[in-house]
N, C-alpha and C positions, 0 to 999 in steps of 0.2 A: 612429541605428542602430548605429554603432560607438564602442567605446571602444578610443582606442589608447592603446599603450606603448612609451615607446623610451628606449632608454639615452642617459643624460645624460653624456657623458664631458667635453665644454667647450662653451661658452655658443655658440661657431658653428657647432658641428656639429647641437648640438640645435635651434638657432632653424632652421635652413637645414630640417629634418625637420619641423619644428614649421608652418614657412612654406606648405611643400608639401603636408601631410595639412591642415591649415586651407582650403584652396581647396575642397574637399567638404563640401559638407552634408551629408553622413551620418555626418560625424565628431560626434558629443554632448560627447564630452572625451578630451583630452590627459592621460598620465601620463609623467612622467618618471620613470627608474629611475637611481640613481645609487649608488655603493658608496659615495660620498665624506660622511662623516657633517654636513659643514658645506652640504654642496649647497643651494639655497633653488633653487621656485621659479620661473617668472618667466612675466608675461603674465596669461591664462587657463590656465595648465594648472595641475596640481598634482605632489605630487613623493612616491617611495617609495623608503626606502633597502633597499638588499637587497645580498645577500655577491656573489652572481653573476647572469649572466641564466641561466646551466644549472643552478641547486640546487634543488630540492624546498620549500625553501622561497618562494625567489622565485615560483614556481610556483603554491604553496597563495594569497601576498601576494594576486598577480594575480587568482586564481579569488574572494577574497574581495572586491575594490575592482572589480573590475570591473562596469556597471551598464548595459551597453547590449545589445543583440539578437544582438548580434557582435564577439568580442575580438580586437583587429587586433596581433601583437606583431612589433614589429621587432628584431633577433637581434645584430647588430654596431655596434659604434659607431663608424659612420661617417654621411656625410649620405645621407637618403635623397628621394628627387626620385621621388614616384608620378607615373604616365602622366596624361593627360588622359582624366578619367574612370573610370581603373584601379579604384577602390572599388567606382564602382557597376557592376562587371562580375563584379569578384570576389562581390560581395550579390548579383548576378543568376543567376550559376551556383551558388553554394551554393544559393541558394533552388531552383532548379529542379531539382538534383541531389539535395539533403538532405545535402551534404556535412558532416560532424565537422571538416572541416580543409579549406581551399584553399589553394595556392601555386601561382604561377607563372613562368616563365621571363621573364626580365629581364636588363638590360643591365648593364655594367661599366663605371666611369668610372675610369680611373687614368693621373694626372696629363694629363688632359684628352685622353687616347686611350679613346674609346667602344668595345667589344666585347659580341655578342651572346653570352649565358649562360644557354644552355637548360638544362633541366633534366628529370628522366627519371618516365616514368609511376609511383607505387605500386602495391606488391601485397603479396600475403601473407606472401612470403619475404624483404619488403625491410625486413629486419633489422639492418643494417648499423646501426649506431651513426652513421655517417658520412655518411649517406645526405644529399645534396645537394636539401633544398626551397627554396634561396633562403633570406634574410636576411628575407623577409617572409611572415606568418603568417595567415591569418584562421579563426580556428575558432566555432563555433557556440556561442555561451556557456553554454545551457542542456548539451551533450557536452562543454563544459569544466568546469564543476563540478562535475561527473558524476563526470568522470575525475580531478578532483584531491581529493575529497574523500575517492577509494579510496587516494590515497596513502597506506600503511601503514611508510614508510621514507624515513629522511632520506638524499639523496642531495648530494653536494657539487657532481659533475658530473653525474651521471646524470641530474637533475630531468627536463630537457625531454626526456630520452631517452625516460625511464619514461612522461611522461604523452603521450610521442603514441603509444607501443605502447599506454597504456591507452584514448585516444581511438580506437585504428586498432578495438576493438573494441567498440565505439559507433556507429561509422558511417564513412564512405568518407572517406578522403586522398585530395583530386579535385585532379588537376594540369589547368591552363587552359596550355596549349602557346598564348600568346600574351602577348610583351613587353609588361608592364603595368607596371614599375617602373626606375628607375637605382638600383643602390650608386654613390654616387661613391667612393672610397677611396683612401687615402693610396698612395704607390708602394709596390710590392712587389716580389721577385722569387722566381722557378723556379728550385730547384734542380734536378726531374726526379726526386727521390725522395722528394715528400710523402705517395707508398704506402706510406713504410715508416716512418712517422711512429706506425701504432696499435700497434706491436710495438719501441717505442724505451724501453728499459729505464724510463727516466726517469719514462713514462706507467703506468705500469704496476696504481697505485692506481687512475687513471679507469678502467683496464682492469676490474679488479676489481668494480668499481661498474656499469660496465654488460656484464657478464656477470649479477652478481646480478638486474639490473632484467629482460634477455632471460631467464634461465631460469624468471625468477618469471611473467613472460607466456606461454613455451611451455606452463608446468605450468596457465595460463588458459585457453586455445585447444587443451590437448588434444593437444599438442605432441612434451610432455618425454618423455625416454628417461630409464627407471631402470637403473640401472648393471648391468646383465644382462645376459651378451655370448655367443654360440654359440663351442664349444668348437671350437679348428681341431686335428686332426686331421692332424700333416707327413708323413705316407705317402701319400696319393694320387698317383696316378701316378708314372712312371719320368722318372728324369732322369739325363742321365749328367754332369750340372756341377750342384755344388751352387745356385750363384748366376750367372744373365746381366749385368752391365753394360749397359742399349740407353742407346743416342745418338742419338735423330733429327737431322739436318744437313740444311741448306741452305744454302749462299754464307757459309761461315766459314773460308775460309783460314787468316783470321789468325790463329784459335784454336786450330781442330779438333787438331792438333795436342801441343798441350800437353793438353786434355781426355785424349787416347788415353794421350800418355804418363802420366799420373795412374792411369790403371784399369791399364796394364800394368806399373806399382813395387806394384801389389799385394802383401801379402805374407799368406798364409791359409793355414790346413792342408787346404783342401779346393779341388777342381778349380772355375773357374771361365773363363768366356769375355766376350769383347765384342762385341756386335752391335749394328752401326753399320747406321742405315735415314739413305741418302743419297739424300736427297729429289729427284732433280735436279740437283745442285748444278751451276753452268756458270764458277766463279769460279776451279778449281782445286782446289777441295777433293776432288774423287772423287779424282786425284792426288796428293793427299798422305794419303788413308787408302791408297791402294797400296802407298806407304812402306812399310805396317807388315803386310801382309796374309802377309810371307814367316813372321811368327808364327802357330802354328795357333789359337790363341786366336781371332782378330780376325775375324768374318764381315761380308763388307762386301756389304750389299745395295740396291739399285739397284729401288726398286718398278718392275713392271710397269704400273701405274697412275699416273695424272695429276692424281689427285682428293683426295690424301693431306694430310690435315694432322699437326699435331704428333701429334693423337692415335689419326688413320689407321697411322700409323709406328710408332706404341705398340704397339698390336693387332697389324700385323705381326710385328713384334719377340717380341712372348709367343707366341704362334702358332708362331713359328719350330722345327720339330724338334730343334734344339740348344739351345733356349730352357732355361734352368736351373729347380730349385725357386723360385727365387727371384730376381726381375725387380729392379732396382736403378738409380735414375735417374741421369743425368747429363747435364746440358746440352752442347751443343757449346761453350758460350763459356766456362764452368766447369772447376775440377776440383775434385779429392778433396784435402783439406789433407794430409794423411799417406798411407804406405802401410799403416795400420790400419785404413782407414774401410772397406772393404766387409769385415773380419772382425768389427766393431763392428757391424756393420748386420745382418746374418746375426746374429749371438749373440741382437741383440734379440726378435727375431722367437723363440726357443725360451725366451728369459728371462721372457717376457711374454704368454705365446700368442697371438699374433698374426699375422692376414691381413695388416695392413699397416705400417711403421715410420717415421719422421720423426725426420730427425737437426736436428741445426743448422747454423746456418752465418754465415759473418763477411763483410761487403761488402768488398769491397775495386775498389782502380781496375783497370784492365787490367793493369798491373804488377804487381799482388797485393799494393799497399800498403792496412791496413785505410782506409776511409773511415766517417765517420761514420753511422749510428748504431754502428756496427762488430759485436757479434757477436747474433745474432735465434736466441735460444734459445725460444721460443715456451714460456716458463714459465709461462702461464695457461694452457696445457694439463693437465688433471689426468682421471685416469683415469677417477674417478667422474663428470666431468662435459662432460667435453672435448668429447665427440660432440652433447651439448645447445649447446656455448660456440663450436664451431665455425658452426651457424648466421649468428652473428653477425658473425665476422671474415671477412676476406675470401681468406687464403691458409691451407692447414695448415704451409707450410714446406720445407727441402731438407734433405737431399736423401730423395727418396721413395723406398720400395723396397716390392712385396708379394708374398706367396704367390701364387705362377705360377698352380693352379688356379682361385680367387678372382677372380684378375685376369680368368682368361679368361671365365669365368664370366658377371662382370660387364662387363666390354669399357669399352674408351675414347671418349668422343664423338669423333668426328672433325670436332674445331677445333683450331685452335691456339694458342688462350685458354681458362683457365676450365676445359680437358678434363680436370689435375687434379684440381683440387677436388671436380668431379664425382663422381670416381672415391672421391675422400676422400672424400666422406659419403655414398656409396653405401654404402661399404662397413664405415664406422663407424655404418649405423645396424643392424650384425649382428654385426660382430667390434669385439672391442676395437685400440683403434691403439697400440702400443707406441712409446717415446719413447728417442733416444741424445739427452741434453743437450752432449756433450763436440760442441767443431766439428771436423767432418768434412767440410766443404765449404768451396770459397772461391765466390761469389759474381759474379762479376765483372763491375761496371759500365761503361759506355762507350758510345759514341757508336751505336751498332748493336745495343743490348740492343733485343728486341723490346715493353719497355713502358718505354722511352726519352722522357721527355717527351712525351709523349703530348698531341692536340689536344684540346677538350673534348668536339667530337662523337665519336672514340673511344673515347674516356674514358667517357662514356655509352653508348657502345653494349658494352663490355666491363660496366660495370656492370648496363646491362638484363640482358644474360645470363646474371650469376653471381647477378643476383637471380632470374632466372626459375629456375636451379638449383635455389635453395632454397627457393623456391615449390614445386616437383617432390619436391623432397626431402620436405618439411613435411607435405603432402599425403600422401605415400607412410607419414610417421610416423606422424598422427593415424589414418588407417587402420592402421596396425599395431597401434594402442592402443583400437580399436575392436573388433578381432578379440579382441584379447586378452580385454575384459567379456564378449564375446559368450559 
C-alpha cells in the first residue's frame, strides 16, 4: 500500500530507517534518495539520485517512481524510528478522511534525550513556507501526481513548497495530533533567533523562489491582489503634532529609558510628541517615564483598564486627542538608530502615498552591538507585490508607522502577538505600504525579549494565530475579487 522514500545520506542512518519502515506490511517498497552520484543500493530497496529533497525536480523523480496507493516521504536525513503501528493509522485516517496529505506530531531524539514535538493544525492561510508538518509525509498518490504533473517551473528550493500548495488544493492536509513517529537526530543547538533565519540576506534567492510558487497559488485560489491601491488623502482630520511616537510598556526598567531618550534626540522640522501607554508596569518603570514627563512632549498614560494587550495600548495611543497625523512605533526595549528616523518615516508616507510605512532595522545585543544576521531590510518586499508576498512571511518588519486615520479605522487586535501583522495586511490589502530601506532602528535582543526562545507549544500557538490571520485575511481577499467580476 505504500511506497516510501528517504534520503540516503550514510549506510547507518539509512539501514536504521530502512529497519524500522520494513516492520510494516503495508510498506511494498523502499526508495533511497541520494545526491551522491556513486550511492549504490543496498538490501531490497532501490536508489534515485536527485540535487535536493526540496527541488521540483526530485519531486516530479518521486511522482514518476512512485507505484503504490500511498507515497510515504521522509524529509531529513536523519534515522527515523516509526511508532508501533504508526503506518497503519496514518492509511487509516487518510482513508476515512480522503486526505491529499497526512502528518503528524512526533517525537525528538537528540543524543538520546527524547522530547514531544507537536505540531499545529492546517488551513487556508497556512502559507508559511516554513510551516512545521514534521519530517514525515504520506500523501495520496493518485493527489500526488495530480499535483506534480501541474508543476509548470523548476524550483531549486521551492519544489516541496509548491507541490503541497498545489496538493493543499486537491484535498485536505489532515494533521493526526497523535505521536506516531521518533526523528532521532544528531546534537543541535538554540540560538533563540532561528525566526530571523527567512529574512537573512544570505537566503534570499530561496526567498525569491517561494514568493514566486505563493503568488502563483494566490492567483489559483482567487487570492492575488493586482497592484491597485486606494488613494490616501493626508487632510483628514486635525491634528496639532505632525507625528506620535507610542510605546506600549510593561516591566522594562532596564530599557524604557534609553527607548525615550531615542524619540526625544529627534530632530524634524514639524511638531511631534511621545505617548507612552504604561501598562501597569510594578518594576519601576512608571518611575522612570516621570523622569522625563517635565518635557511637554511626553504623555504618560496609565490605562484605566486591566485587560490591555500590546494592541489594546495601540488603540489607546491612536485614540488619544494629542494623538498625531501620524502613529510611529517603537518598542520599549528598542530605539531609533539616529536622530533622523522619525523625519525619514514621515517623508515616506508623502513620497509614496501611503496608509502605512516600514523602515529597517539591525539586531543588535542589549549594548547595541550588531548581532548576526545584523541588518533585515526586508528587500523582498516590492511594491507590486509585496501585499500578495506578505501572505507568506511571517513579520512585515520595524519600525512600523501609519496614517492615524487608517489606523483608527482599522483598530488593533488586542494581543500581544501577531497584532502587527494583523494590522499590516489589513491595511495592505487597500493601501499601498511604502518602504525606508536605510536602518532606522536598532533591535535589541536579550534575555527578556518577548519571542525570546520560545517553547514549542508557544511557538505553535503564535503560529496557529498568525496563520489564522491570514486565513481571515485570504478570505476577506478572494471576496474582494469576487465583488470586483461581479
Amino acid at each position: 500500500m505504500i511506497h516510501a522514500f528517504i534520503p540516503y545520506i550514510n549506510k547507518e542512518q539509512a539501514e536504521a530507517s530502512v529497519a524500522s519502515l520494513s516492520e510494516s506490511k503495508l510498506i511494498s517498497q523502499i526508495t533511497l534518495m541520494s545526491t551522491d552520484a556513486d550511492a549504490k543500493p543496498f538490501g531490497t530497496c532501490d536508489l534515485i539520485h536527485i540535487d535536493s529533497v526540496n527541488s521540483s525536480a526530485t519531486v516530479k523523480k518521486i511522482a514518476e517512481h512512485t507505484s503504490a496507493e500511498f507515497t510515504l516521504l521522509y524529509t531529513k536525513g536523519t534515522a527515523l524510528d516509526a511508532g508501533y503501528l504508526a503506518l497503519d493509522r496514518m492509511v487509516r485516517i487518510a482513508r476515512d478522511s480522503k486526505a491529499a496529505m497526512i502528518y503528524a506530531d512526533y517525537y525528538t531524539v537528540v543524543d538520546g534525550k527524547r522530547t514531544n514535538t507537536p505540531v499545529i493544525d492546517y488551513q487556508e492561510g497556512a502559507l508559511r513556507d516554513d510551516f512545521n508538518f514534521g519530517p514525515l509525509l504520506l500523501f495520496n498518490t493518485v493527489d500526488y501526481k495530480q499535483a506534480a504533473a501541474g508543476i509548470d517551473k523548476s524550483y531549486t528550493a521551492a519544489g516541496l513548497y509548491d507541490l503541497r500548495l498545489r496538493i493543499s488544493r486537491l484535498g485536505a492536509l489532515v494533521h493526526i495530533n497523535e505521536y506516531l513517529y521518533t526523528d532521532i537526530t544528531v546534537s543541535t543547538s538554540e540560538n533563540g533567533e532561528s525566526h530571523f533565519n527567512y529574512v537573512d540576506p544570505k537566503n534570499r534567492g530561496v526567498q525569491i523562489e517561494m514568493e514566486e510558487a505563493c503568488t502563483a497559488h494566490l492567483k489559483a485560489i482567487g487570492g492575488y491582489l493586482e497592484p491597485e491601491f486606494e488613494t490616501i488623502e493626508f487632510n483628514r482630520g486635525e491634528f496639532a503634532n505632525e507625528a506620535s511616537v507610542i510605546i506600549p510598556v510593561r516591566n522594562r526598567v532596564r530599557t524604557i529609558r534609553d527607548a525615550i531618550r531615542s524619540v526625544l534626540s529627534q530632530k524634524t522640522d514639524f511638531p511631534f510628541n511621545l505617548i507612552i501607554i504604561d501598562n501597569h508596569s510594578t518594576d519601576g518603570t512608571s518611575e522612570a517615564i516621570e523622569e522625563f514627563t517635565s518635557d511637554p512632549r511626553v504623555i504618560h498614560i496609565v490605562p484605566s483598564r486591566e485587560d490591555l494587550g500590546i494592541g489594546g495600548c495601540w488603540n489607546l495611543g491612536a485614540n488619544h486627542p494629542e494623538a498625531g497625523k501620524f502613529c510611529v512605533q517603537l518598542d520599549s526595549d528598542d530605539v531609533y538608530s539616529d536622530e533622523n528616523t522619525l523625519a525619514k518615516m514621515v517623508k515616506a508616507f508623502y513620497d509614496n502615498n501611503s496608509a502605512m510605512v516600514v523602515g529597517s532595522y539591525m539586531l543588535t545585543d542589549i549594548d547595541m552591538n550588531m548581532i548576526p544576521p545584523g541588518v533585515i531590510d526586508h528587500r523582498e518586499w516590492t511594491p507590486e507585490n509585496g501585499r500578495n508576498n506578505a501572505l507568506r512571511i511571517n513579520g512585515l518588519g520595524a519600525p512600523r508607522a501609519f496614517y492615524t486615520p487608517v489606523l483608527r479605522e482599522i483598530m488593533v487586535p488586542n494581543t500581544s502577538y501577531g497584532e502587527d501583522y494583523a494590522l499590516g495586511l489589513a491595511i495592505s490589502r487597500r493601501f499601498q505600504i511604502g518602504r525606508v530601506y536605510d536602518v532606522v532602528y536598532l533591535c535589541r535582543r536579550w534575555e527578556d525579549n518577548s519571542d525570546h526562545a520560545l517553547d514549542v507549544v508557544k511557538t505553535n500557538n503564535n503560529n496557529l494565530y498568525k496563520d489564522r490571520i491570514r486565513t481571515w485575511e485570504l478570505q476577506a481577499r478572494k471576496e474582494l475579487n469576487r465583488n470586483k467580476k461581479a
